[in-house]
C-alpha positions as CSV (number, residue, x, y, z in Angstrom):
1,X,226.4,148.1,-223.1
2,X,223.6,149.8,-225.3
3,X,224.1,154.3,-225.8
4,X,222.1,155.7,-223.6
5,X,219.3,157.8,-225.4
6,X,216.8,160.6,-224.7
7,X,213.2,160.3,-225.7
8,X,211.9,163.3,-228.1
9,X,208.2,163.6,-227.7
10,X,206.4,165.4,-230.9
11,X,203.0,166.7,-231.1
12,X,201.1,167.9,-233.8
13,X,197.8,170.1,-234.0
14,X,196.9,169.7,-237.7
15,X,193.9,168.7,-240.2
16,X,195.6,169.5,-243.9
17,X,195.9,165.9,-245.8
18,X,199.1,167.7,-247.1
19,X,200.8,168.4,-243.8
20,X,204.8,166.9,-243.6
21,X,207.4,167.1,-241.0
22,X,211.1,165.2,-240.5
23,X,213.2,164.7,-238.0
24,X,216.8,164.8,-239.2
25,X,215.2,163.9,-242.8
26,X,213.9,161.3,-241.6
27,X,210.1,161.6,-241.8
28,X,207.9,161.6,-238.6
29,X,204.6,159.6,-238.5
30,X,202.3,160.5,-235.8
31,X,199.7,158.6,-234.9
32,X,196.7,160.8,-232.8
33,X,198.5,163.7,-233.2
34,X,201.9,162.2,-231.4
35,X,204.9,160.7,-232.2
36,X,208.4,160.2,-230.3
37,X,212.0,159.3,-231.6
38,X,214.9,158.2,-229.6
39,X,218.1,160.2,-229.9
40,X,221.5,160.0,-228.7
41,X,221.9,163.1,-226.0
42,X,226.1,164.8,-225.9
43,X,225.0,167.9,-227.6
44,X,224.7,166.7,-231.6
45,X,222.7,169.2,-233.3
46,X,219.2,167.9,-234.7
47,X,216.7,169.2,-237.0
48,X,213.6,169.2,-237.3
49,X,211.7,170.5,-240.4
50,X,208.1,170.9,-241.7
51,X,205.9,172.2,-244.2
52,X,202.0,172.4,-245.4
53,X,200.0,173.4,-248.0
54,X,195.9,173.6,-247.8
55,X,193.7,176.2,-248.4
56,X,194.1,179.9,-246.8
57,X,193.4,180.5,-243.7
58,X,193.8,176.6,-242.4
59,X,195.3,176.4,-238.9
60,X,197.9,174.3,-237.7
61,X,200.8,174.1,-234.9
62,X,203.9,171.7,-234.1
63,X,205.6,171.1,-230.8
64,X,208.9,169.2,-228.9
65,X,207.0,168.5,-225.8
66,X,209.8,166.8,-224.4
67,X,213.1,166.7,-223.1
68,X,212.8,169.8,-221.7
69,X,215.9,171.2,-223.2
70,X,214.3,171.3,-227.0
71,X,211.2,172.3,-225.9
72,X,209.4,174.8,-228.7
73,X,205.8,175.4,-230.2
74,X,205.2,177.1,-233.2
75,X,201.6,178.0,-234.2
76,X,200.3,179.3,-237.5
77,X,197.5,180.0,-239.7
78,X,198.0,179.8,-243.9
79,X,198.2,183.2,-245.8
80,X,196.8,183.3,-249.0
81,X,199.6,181.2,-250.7
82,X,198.2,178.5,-248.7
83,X,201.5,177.3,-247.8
84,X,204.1,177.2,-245.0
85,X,207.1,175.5,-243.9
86,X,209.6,176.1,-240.8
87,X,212.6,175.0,-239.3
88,X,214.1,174.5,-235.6
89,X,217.7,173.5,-234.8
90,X,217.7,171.6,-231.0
91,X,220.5,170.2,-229.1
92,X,219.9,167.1,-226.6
């Protein structure tokens, strides 16, 4: 009998050509601004991690659209150093 998984559904809002995220370090490809990864659900802690680098003032955001319970959005614009990164721990 095969595990039973749960669908993560990523989006992301972003135009830098230097613009990286991972998903337990394993790096996420998204095609049209989606991608999705299947995951084993029983409450195992996942990460997902990101960063960019462009000029100042570039605009980007990063989303779990989906299960519900890792749900999160995170929006930002580049300060000066033209660089950001972030991280979000999710259980599903």
């Amino acid at each position: 009998m095969a595990a039973q998984t749960v669908r993560v559904v990523l989006k992301a809002k972003v135009e830098s050509r230097f613009f990286r995220a991972y998903l337990d370090d394993k790096r996420i490809r998204f095609e049209n601004g989606e991608a999705s990864r299947s995951l084993e659900p029983g409450g195992r802690d996942y990460v997902l991690t990101w960063f960019i680098r462009d000029a100042p003032g570039t605009k980007y955001g990063i989303q779990i659209a989906e299960p519900e319970q890792a749900k999160m959005t995170h929006t930002a614009t580049l300060d000066e150093s033209g660089k950001d990164a972030g991280i979000f721990w999710f259980k599903v």
